[in-house]
C-alpha positions, 0 to 999 in steps of 0.5 A: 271833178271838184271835191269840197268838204264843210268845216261845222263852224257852228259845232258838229253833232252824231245824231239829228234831234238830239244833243247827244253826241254833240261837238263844240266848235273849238280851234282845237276840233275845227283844226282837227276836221280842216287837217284830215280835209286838208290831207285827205285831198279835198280841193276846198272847205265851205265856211258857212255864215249865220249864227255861228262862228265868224268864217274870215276870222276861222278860215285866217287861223287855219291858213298856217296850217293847211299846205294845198286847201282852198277855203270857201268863205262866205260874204255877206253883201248886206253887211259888208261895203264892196271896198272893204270885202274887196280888200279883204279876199286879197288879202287873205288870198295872198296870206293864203298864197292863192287859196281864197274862193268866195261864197256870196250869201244873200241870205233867206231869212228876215228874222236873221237879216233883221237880228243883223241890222239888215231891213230889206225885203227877199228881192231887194236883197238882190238887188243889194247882192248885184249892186255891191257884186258890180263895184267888187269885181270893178275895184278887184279889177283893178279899175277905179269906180264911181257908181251910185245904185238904188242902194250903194256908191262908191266915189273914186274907189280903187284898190290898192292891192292885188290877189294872187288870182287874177282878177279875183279869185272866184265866185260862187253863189247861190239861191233858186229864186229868180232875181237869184239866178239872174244874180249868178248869171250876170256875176259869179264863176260858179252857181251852187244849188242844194242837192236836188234829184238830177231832173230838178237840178237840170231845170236851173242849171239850164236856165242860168246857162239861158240867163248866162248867154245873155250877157255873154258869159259861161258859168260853172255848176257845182252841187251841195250835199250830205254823204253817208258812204259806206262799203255797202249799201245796207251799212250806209242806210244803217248809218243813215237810220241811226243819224235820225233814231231821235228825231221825233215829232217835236223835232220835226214840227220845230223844222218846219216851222223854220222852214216855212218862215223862209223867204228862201225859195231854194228851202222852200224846194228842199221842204216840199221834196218830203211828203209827210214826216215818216222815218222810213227809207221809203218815206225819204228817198227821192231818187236812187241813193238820193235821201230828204232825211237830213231836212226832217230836223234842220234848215239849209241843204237837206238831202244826202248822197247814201250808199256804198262807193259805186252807187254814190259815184254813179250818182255824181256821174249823173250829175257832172253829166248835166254839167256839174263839176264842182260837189261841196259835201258834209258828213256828220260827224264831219271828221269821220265822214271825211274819211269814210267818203275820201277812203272808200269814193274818191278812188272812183272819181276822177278828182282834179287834184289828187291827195299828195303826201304830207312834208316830213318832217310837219315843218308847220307843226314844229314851227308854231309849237303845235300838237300833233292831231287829237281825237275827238273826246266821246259824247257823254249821253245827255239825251234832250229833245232839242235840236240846237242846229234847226236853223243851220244854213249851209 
């Protein structure tokens, strides 16, 4: 099993609906969450795209200071040619000696597609993704590629350089709709979907494995959710209680309105997971341990693992047996979250890499002049009723 955390490049936050307790995403706190991810033995980090900080440019500054993470960086086929996105995951994965993964990100949204000078219709924008998806894996192939598509060429292109994964290093994508998952079927090493109750989640798994037969390839599942893990379950539902005490009404309609707007048909299937816009445990919980809370006040993946080690564990279970191997997880905030899942879950997993020792003396940190790990600096109480984060997408 394959353990990731998310870096909130878009600043972090304690509660939903609210600005109290909000983080800024500053080098010094996004430096803080990525070594705690770091050493607690997280295989990976998942860096979001959007109206946030830019994920290339983050994920670069970090690479120093991280000894075994992998880090998860989103691309944008719409915005970025084939041989210029090419270049750059080999250069990070040999700056980062062999610790780039991709996140190709399609995007579901006109309003943010359009804010980035993009103008195409939802399918279309597959049809761009598995076009620039032919001409990246030819020219990381190391092939030279003449193609011309409804939308990209290339003339004589060729790579110069080579990552240290061989051919490339590897693919994840996601997306519900079916030009989406015929996208992950044809391309990527890894299809991603947003946590839904095992049932639901078995439906695509089956048909990309079905799509994926087709052009003779196998593909890998991974899953993307929340986590509240505490050591007993009573606690972790407190917890959960707390992190939405001040959504209201407001917060609630500002969401669906977002949600609604989406072209994406995978935040059409997080919404349509709550019934109403009640608060209670029983309003929210759409499988055993399985909560649509986080959904009530943003976009993107909306629901959490909640519960203590066993149930949470047991539930994970239930998803590797349908074949998932890979879980991105986040917490908020996400430092705490971090440990508390690591601490209290990871004992229970059976984890493809386990946590390993820091060097001593931190050759990293007495080379470059860096401070030793700061504490985030307490929320002062500013309560707002505003959600500033409705729209994140990760």
């Amino acid at each position: 099993m394959h353990v990731f955390w998310y870096l909130p490049t878009q600043g972090d936050e304690r509660y939903l609906g609210t600005s109290i307790g909000q983080r800024k995403p500053t080098f010094g706190y996004l430096k803080q969450v990525t070594q705690a991810v770091d050493e607690l033995g997280y295989g990976g980090m998942l860096l979001g795209t959007g109206t946030k900080l830019d994920a290339w440019l983050v994920a670069t500054s970090l690479i120093p200071l991280t000894r075994q993470l992998k880090f998860l960086v989103a691309v944008r086929p719409s915005i970025m040619t084939p041989a210029l996105s090419a270049r750059m995951a080999a250069t990070f994965d040999i700056l980062s000696e062999g610790r780039c993964l991709l996140n190709i990100v399609t995007g579901g949204s006109t309003q943010q597609l359009e804010g980035d000078g993009v103008f195409h219709d939802h399918d279309t924008r597959y049809e761009v993704t598995d076009e620039f998806l032919h001409i990246w894996r030819s020219l990381s192939r190391g092939e030279t590629v003449d193609f011309e598509g409804a939308h990209l060429r290339i003339k004589n292109g060729r790579q110069q350089i080579e990552s240290v994964q061989r051919p490339y290093p590897p693919l994840y994508f996601g997306g519900s709709s079916p030009a989406a998952l015929r996208v992950a079927a044809k391309h990527v090493d890894v299809y991603l979907q947003w946590g839904e109750p095992p049932a639901l989640a078995a439906e695509k798994i089956g048909e990309v494995r079905r799509l994926a037969a087709e052009y003779g390839r196998t593909v890998r599942f991974g899953m993307r959710f929340h986590v509240i893990a505490r050591e007993t379950d009573d606690e972790a539902w407190a917890a959960a209680d707390r992190l939405i005490c001040h959504v209201d009404d407001d917060s609630v309609a500002r969401a669906r309105t977002f949600q609604a707007r989406s072209e994406s048909v995978g935040q059409q299937r997080m919404a349509s997971l709550r019934k109403g816009g009640g608060r209670r445990r029983e309003d929210l919980e759409i499988y055993p341990n399985l909560w649509s809370g986080v959904g009530l006040a943003r976009g993107g993946a909306g629901t959490a693992l909640v519960g203590s080690p066993a149930k949470i564990a047991a539930l994970m279970q239930e998803y590797t047996a349908l074949g998932v191997d890979t879980f991105v997880l986040s917490g908020y905030p996400a430092l705490e979250e971090a440990y508390h899942f690591a601490e209290l879950v990871f004992p229970l997993l059976p984890l493809a890499n386990r946590p390993t020792p820091s060097p001593a003396p931190d050759l990293l940190s007495s080379h470059y002049g860096l401070p030793g790990p700061i504490s985030p600096a307490a929320p002062t109480p500013r309560p707002k009723k505003e959600d500033t984060l409705v729209g994140a997408s990760n």
